[in-house]
Every structure is written in C-alpha cells, then in structure tokens.
C-alpha positions in Angstrom: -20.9 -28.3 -26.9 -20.7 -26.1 -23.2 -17.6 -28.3 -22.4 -15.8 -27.8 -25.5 -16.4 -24.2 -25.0 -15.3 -24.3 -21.4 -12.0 -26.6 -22.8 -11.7 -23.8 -24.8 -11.5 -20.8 -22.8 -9.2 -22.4 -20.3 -6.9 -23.5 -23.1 -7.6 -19.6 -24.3 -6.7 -18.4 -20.4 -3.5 -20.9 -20.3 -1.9 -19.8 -23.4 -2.8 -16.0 -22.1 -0.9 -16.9 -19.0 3.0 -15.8 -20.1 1.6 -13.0 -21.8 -0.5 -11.3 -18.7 2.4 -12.2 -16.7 0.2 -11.8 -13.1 -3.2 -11.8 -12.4 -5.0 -10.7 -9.2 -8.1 -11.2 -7.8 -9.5 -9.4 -5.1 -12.6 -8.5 -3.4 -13.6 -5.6 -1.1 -12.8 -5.5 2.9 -13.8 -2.2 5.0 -11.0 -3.0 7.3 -8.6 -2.7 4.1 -10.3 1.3 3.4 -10.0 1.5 6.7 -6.2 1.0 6.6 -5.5 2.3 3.9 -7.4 6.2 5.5 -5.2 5.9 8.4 -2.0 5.2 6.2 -2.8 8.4 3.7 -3.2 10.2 7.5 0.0 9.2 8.8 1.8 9.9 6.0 0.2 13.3 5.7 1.2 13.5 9.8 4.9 12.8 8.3 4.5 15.1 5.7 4.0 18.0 8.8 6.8 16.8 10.8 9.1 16.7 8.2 8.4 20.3 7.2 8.4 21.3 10.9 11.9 20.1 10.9 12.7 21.9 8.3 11.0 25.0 10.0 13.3 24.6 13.4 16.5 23.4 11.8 16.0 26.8 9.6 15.9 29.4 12.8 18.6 27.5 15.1 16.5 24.6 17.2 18.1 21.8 16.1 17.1 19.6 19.3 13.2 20.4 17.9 14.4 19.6 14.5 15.6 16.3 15.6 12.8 15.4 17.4 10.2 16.7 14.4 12.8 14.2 12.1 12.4 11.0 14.7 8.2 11.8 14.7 8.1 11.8 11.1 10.3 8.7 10.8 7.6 7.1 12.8 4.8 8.3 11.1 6.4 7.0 7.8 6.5 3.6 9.5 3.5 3.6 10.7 2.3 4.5 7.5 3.8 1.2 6.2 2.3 -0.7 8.8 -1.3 0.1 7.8 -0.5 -0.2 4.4 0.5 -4.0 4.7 -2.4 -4.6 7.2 -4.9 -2.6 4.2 -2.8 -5.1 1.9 -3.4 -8.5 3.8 -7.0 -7.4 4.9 -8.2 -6.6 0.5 -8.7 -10.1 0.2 -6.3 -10.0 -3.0 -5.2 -13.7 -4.5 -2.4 -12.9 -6.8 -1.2 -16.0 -9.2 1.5 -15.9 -11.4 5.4 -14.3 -11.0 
C-alpha cells in the first residue's frame, strides 16, 4: 500500500514536471544574508555616487563628476559580486530549464 502511494506521488511529481517548469530547493546559509547586506550597501553606496555626480556635473566640476561616475560603477560591480557570492553560498539546487 505505502509503495503504491509513493509510485504515486512521483508519477503525480513527474507529470507536474513540464507544467512547474523549474523547481528550487534551497536551504539557509548566514554567509548568503551576509552577502546579500553588503550588496543592498553597495548599491545604496552607488546610489550616492551616482547622485553626487549628478550634483558636480550640475555646478561645473566635471573632473569630480567623473570620478563620482567611475566610484559608482564600482560599487554597482561590487554589488554584483556579493550578489553571486550570496547566490552560490544559499545552498539553492535548482532542477529543471
């Protein structure tokens, strides 16, 4: 009887398969958060840069506006860096497409 239910729910999951198109599967890591905080801080650091070049290009100082523009770009990578580390760190198993 438990194995015809177990036959069944797999059969149940396999037919489900196309339909749900991707499942994932993932478990909690504190050096994922931990990523993830510094990412929403760097891009909130880009964020300020970007509007202090805004600020300096607006009054003249387009040397300062060019330097603000190259420290956001980095932030905004940087950014993208933690969020692929907080990405391989969550201990996600995706299956499917």
């Amino acid at each position: 009887m438990m194995r015809s239910i177990y036959a069944a729910a797999f059969t149940a999951m396999l037919a489900a398969g196309p339909a749900m198109g991707q499942v994932v599967i993932q478990t909690q890591d504190p050096d994922a958060a931990r990523h993830e905080r510094r990412a929403q801080q760097e891009r909130a650091d880009a964020r300020f840069e970007n509007q202090q070049a805004r600020r300096r290009a607006a009054v003249g100082d387009y040397a300062g506006a060019a330097e603000a523009q190259r420290d956001a770009h980095r932030d905004w990578h940087a950014a993208r860096r933690q969020d692929e580390r907080a990405r391989d760190e969550s201990g996600a198993v995706i299956i499917g497409r």
